[in-house]
LOSEKOL-586963 format. One record per residue: x negated, z negated, y of N, C-alpha, C in turn; residue in three letters; residue number from 1. Coordinates in nm, 2 decimals, padded with zeros to 4 digits. Last residue first. Example, Ala and Ser with C-alpha at 12.3 -4.5 7.8 and 13.67 -1.06 7.14 Angstrom:
BEGIN
ATOM   n.east     n.up   n.north   ca.east    ca.up   ca.north   c.east     c.up   c.north    aa     i
ATOM   -01.28   -00.71    -00.22    -01.37   -00.71     -00.11   -01.29   -00.79     00.00   SER     2
ATOM   -01.32   -00.78    -00.57    -01.23   -00.78     -00.45   -01.32   -00.78    -00.33   ALA     1
***
This chain:
BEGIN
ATOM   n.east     n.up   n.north   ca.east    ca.up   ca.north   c.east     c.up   c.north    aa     i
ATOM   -13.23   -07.48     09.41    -13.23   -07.34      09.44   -13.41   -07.33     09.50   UNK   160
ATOM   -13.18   -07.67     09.17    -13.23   -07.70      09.30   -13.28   -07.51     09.30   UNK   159
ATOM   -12.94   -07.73     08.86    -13.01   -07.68      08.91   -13.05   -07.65     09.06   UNK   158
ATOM   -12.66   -07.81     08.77    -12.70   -07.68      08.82   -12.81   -07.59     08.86   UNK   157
ATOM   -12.66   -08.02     08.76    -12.70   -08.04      08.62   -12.72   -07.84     08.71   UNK   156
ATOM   -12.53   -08.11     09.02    -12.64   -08.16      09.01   -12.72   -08.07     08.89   UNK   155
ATOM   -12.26   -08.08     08.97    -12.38   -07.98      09.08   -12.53   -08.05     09.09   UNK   154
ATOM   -12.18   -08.26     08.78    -12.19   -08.11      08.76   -12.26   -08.00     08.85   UNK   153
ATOM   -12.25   -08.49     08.95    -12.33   -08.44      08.83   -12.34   -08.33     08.78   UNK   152
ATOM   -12.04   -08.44     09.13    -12.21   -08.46      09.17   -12.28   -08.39     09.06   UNK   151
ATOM   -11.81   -08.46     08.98    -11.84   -08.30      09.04   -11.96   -08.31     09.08   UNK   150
ATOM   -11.87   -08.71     08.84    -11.84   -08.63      08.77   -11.86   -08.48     08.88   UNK   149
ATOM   -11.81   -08.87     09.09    -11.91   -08.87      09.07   -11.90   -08.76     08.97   UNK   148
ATOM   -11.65   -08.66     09.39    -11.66   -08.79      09.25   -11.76   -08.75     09.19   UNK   147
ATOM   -11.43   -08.49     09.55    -11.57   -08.58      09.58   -11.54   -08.71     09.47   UNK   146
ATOM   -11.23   -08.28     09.58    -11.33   -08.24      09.54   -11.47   -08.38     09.54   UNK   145
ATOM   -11.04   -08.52     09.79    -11.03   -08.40      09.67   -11.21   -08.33     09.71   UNK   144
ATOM   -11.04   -08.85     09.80    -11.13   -08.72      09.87   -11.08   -08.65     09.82   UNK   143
ATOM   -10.70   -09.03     09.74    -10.88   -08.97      09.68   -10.90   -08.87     09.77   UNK   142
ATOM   -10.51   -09.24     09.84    -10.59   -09.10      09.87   -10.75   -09.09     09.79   UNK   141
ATOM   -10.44   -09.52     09.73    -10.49   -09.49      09.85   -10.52   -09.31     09.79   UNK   140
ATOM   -10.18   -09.77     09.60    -10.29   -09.65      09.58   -10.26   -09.59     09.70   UNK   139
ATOM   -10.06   -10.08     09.51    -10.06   -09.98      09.60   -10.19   -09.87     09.58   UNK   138
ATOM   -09.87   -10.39     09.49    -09.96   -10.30      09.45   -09.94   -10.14     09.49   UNK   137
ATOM   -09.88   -10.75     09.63    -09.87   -10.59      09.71   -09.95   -10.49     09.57   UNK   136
ATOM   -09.74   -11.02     09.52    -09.82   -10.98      09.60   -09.80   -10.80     09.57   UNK   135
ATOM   -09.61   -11.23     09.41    -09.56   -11.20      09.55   -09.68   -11.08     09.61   UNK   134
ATOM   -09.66   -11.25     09.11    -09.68   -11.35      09.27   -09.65   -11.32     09.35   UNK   133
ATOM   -09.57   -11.03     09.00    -09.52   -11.15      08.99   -09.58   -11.27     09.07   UNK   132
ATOM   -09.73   -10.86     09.12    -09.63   -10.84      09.14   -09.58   -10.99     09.11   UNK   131
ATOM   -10.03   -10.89     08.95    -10.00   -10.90      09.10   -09.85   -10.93     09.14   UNK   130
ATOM   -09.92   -10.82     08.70    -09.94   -10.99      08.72   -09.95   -11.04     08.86   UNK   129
ATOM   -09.81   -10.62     08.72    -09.69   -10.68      08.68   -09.76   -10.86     08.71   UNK   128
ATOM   -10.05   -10.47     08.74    -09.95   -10.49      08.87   -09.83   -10.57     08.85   UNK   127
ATOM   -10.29   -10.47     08.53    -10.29   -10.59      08.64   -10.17   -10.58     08.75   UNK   126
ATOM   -10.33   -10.14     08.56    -10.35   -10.24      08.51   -10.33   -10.36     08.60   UNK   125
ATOM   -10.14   -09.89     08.64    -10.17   -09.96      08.73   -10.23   -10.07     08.60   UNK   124
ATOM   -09.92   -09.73     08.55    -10.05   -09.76      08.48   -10.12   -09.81     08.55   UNK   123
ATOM   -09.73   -09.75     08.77    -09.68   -09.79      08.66   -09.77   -09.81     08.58   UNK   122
ATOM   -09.91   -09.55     08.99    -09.85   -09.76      09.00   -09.81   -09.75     08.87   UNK   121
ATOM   -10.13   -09.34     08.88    -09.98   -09.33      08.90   -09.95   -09.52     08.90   UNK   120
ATOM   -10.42   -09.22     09.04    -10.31   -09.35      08.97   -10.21   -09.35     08.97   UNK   119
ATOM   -10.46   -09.11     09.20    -10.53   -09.06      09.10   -10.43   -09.12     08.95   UNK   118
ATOM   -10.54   -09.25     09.41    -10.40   -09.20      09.43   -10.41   -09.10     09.28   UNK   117
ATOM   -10.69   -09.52     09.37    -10.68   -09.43      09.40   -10.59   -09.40     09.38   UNK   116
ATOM   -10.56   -09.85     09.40    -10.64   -09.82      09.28   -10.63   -09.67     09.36   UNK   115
ATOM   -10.54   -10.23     09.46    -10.52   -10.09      09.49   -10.62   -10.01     09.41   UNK   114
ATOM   -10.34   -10.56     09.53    -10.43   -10.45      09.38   -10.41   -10.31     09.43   UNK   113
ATOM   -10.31   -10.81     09.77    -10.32   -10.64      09.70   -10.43   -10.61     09.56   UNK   112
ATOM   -10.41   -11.08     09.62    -10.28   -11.05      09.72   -10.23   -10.89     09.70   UNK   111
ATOM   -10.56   -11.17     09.35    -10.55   -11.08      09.46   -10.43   -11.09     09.49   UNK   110
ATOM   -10.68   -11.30     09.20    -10.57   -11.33      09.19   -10.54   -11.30     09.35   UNK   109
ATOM   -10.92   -11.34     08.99    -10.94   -11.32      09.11   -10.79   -11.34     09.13   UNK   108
ATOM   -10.81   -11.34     08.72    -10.90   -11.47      08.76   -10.94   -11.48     08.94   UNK   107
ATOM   -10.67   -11.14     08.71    -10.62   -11.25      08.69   -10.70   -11.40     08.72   UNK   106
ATOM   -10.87   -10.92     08.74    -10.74   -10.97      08.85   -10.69   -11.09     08.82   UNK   105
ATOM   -11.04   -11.01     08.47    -11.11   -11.03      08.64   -10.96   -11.02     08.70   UNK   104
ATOM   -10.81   -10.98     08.31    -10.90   -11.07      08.30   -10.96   -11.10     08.41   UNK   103
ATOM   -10.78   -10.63     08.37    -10.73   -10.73      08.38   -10.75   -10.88     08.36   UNK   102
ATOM   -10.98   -10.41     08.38    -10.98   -10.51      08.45   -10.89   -10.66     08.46   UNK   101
ATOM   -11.03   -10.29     08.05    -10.94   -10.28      08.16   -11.04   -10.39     08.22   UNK   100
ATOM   -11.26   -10.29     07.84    -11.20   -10.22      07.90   -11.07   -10.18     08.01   UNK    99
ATOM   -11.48   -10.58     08.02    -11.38   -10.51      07.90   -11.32   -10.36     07.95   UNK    98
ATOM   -11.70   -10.64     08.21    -11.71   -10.56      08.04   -11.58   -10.52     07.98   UNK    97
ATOM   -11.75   -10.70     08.52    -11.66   -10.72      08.36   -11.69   -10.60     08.31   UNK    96
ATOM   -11.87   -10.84     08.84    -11.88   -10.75      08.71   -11.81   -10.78     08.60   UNK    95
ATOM   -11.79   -10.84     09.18    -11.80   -10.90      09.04   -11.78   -10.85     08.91   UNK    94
ATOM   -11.89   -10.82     09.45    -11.86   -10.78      09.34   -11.87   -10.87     09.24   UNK    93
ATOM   -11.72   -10.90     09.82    -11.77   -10.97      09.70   -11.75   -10.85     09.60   UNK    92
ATOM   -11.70   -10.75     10.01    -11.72   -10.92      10.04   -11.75   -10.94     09.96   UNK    91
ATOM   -11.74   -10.45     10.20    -11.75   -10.53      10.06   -11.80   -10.66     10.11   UNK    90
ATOM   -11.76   -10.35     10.41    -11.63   -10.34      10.41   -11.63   -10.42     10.28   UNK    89
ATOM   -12.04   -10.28     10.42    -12.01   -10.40      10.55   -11.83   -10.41     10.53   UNK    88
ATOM   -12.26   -10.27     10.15    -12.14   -10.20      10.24   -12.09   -10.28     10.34   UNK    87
ATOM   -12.38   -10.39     09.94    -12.45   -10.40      10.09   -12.36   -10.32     10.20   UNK    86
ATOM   -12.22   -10.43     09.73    -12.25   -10.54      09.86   -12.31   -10.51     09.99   UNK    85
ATOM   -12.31   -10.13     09.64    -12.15   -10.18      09.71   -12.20   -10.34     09.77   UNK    84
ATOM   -12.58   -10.18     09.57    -12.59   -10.04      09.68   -12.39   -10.13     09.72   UNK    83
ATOM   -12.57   -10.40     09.39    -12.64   -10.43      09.55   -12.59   -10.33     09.60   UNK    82
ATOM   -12.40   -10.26     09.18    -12.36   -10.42      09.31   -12.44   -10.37     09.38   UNK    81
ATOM   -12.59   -10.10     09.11    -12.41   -10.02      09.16   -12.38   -10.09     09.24   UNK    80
ATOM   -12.77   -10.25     09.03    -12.84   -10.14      09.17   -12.65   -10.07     09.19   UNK    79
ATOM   -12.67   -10.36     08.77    -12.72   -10.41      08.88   -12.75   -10.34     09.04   UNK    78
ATOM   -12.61   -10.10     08.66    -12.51   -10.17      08.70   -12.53   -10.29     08.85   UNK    77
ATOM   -12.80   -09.80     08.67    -12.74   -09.93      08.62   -12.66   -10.02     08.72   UNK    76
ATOM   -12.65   -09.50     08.75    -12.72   -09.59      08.82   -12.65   -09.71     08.70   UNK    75
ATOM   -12.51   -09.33     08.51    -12.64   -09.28      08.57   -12.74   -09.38     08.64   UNK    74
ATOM   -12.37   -09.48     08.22    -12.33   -09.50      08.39   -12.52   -09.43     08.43   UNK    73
ATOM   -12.38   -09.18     08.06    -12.30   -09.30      08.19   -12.31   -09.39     08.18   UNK    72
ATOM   -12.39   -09.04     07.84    -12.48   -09.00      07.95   -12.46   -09.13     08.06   UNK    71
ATOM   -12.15   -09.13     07.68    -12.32   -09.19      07.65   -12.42   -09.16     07.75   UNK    70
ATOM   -11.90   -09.21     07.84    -11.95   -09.09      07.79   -12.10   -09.16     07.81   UNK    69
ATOM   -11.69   -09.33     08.03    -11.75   -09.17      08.04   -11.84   -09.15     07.95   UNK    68
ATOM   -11.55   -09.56     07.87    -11.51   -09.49      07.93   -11.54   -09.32     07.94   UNK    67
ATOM   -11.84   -09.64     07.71    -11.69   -09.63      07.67   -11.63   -09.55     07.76   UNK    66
ATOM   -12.01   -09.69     07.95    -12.05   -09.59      07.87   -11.89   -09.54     07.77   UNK    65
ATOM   -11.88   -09.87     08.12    -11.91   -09.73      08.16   -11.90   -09.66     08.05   UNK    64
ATOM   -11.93   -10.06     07.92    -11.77   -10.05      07.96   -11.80   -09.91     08.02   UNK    63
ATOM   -12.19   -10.11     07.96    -12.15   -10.06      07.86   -11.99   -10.03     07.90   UNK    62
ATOM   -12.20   -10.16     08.23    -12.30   -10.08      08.17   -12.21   -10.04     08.04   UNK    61
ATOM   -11.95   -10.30     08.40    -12.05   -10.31      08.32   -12.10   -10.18     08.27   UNK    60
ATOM   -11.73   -10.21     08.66    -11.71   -10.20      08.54   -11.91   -10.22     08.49   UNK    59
ATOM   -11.65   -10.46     08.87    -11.74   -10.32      08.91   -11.74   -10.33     08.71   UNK    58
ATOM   -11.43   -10.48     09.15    -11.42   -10.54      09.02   -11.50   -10.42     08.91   UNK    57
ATOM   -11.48   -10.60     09.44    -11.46   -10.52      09.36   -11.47   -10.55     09.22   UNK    56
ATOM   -11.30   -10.74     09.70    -11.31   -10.77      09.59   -11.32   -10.64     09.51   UNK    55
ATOM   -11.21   -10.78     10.06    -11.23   -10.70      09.96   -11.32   -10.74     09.88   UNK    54
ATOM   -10.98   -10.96     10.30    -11.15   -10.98      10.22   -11.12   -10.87     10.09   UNK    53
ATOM   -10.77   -10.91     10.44    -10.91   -10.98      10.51   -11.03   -10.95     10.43   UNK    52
ATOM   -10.63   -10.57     10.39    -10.64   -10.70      10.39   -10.74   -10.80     10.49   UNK    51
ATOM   -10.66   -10.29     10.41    -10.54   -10.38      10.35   -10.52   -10.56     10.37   UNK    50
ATOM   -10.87   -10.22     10.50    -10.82   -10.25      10.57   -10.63   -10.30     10.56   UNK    49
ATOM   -11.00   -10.21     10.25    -11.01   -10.30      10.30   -10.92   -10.39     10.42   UNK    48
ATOM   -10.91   -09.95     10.16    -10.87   -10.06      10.09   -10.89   -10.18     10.17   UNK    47
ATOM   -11.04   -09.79     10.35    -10.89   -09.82      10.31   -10.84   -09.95     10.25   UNK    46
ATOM   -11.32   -09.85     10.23    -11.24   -09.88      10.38   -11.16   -09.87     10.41   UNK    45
ATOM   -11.32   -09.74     10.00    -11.32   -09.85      09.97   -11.30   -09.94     10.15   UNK    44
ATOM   -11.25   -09.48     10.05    -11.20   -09.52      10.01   -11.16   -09.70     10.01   UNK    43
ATOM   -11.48   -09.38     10.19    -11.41   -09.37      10.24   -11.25   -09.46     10.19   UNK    42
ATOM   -11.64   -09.46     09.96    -11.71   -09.47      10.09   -11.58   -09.50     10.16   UNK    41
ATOM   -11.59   -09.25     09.78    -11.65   -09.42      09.73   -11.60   -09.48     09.91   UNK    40
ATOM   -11.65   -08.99     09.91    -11.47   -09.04      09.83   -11.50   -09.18     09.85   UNK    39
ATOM   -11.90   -09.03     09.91    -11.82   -09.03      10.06   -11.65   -09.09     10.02   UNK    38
ATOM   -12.06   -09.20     09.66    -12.03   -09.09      09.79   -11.97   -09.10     09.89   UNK    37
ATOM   -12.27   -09.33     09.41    -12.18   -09.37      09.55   -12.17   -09.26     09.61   UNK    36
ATOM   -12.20   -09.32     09.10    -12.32   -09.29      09.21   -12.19   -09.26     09.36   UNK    35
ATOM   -12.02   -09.52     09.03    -12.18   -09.47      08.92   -12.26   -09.40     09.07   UNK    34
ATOM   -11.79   -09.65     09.01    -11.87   -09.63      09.14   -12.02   -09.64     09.08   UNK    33
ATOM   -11.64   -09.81     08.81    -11.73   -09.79      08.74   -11.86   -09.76     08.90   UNK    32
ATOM   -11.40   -10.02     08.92    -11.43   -09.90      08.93   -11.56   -09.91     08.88   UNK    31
ATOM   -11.13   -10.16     09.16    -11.22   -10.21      09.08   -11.27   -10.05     09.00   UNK    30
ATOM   -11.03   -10.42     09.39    -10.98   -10.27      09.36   -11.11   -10.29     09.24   UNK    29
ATOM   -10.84   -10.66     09.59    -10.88   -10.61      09.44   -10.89   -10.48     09.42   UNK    28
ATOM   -10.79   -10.83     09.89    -10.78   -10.69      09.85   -10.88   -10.67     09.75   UNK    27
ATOM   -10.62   -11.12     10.02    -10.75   -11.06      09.96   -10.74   -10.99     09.89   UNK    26
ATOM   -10.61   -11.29     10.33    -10.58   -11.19      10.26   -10.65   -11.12     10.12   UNK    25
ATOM   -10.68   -11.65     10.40    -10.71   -11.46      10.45   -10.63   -11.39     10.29   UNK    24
ATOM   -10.62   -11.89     10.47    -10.52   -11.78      10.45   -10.57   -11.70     10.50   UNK    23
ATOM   -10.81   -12.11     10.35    -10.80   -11.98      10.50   -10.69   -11.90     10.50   UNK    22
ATOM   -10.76   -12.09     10.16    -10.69   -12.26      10.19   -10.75   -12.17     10.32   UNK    21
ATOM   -10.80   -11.84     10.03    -10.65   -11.90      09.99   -10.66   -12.01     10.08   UNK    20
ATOM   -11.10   -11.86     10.07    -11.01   -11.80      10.14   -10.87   -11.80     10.14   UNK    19
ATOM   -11.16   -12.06     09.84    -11.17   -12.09      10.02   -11.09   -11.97     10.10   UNK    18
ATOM   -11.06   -11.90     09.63    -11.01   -12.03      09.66   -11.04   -12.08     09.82   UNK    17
ATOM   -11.29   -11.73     09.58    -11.11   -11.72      09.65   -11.06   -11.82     09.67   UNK    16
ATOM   -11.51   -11.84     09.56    -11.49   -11.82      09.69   -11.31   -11.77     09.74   UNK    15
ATOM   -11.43   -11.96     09.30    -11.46   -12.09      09.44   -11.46   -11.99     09.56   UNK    14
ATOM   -11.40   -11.71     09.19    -11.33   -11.79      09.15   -11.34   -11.88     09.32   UNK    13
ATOM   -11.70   -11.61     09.19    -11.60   -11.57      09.24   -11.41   -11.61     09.26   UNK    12
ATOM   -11.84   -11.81     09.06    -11.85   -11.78      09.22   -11.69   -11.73     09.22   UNK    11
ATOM   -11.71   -11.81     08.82    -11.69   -11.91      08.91   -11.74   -11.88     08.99   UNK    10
ATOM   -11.81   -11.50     08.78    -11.71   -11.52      08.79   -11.66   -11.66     08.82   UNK     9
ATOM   -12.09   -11.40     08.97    -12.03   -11.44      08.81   -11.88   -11.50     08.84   UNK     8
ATOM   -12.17   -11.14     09.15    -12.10   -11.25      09.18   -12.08   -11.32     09.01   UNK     7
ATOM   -12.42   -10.93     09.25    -12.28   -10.95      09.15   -12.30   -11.10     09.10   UNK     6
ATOM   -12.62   -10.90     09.38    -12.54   -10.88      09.50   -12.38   -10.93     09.35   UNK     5
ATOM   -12.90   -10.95     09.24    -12.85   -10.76      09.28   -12.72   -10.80     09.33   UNK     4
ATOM   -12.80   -11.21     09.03    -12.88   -11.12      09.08   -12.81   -10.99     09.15   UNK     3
ATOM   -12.57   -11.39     09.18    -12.64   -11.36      09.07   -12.69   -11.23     09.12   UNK     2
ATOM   -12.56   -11.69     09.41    -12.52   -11.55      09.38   -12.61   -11.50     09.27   UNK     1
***
């Protein structure tokens, strides 16, 4: 395993494959998860309970920064894997740079792909590739009010 709990991508490749000749199930979701909360939390135990084994697919340092913004990612990338591996509902992370995920779903080659409810399925990255195998795409409930973006803004507020 590579450092801080993030998988390189022939790990993660050889361990799907043992679980495919197990026939366990295996649940892809994927996400920048800059500073972990309860939404994170809660979420990522939905997802799991989609399946046998959960796969995150943890957005890079820089891919963060693209997405949100030069201030981002708050926690580096390394310490994002260890704090999600060490979750007892996470089996494996595995880190990618580009801006979508599709390249990691296609090399992981998930049963379900789930994404928050945040998500409308049609922008769903990666469901036409899930779908065309037989497999499940699907969005779960976001917390309302809990993300990292509302932390920061009560954070940047100032300690009474």
């Amino acid at each position: 395993m590579s450092a801080a709990g993030l998988l390189s991508w022939p790990e993660i490749r050889a361990l799907r494959e043992s679980w495919r000749l197990s026939g366990e199930r295996v649940v892809f979701t994927n996400g920048c998860f800059d500073l972990l909360h309860v939404g994170h939390v809660r979420y990522l135990n939905a997802a799991r309970d989609l399946g046998d084994r959960l796969v995150i697919g943890l957005n890079s340092d820089e891919s963060v920064r693209r997405l949100k913004g030069p201030s981002r990612p708050v926690t580096p990338e390394g310490e994002r894997a260890e704090v999600l591996s060490a979750l007892a509902c996470v089996d494996a992370v595995v880190g990618f740079s580009e801006d979508t995920p599709l390249r990691i779903i296609e090399a992981v080659e998930p049963d379900v792909l789930v994404k928050g409810g945040d998500w409308a399925l049609d922008a769903i990255v990666g469901r036409d590739f899930v779908e065309a195998r037989g497999g499940l795409v699907t969005t779960l409930p976001v917390v309302a009010g809990r993300s990292t973006s509302a932390l920061l803004r009560k954070a940047g507020g100032g300690c009474p």
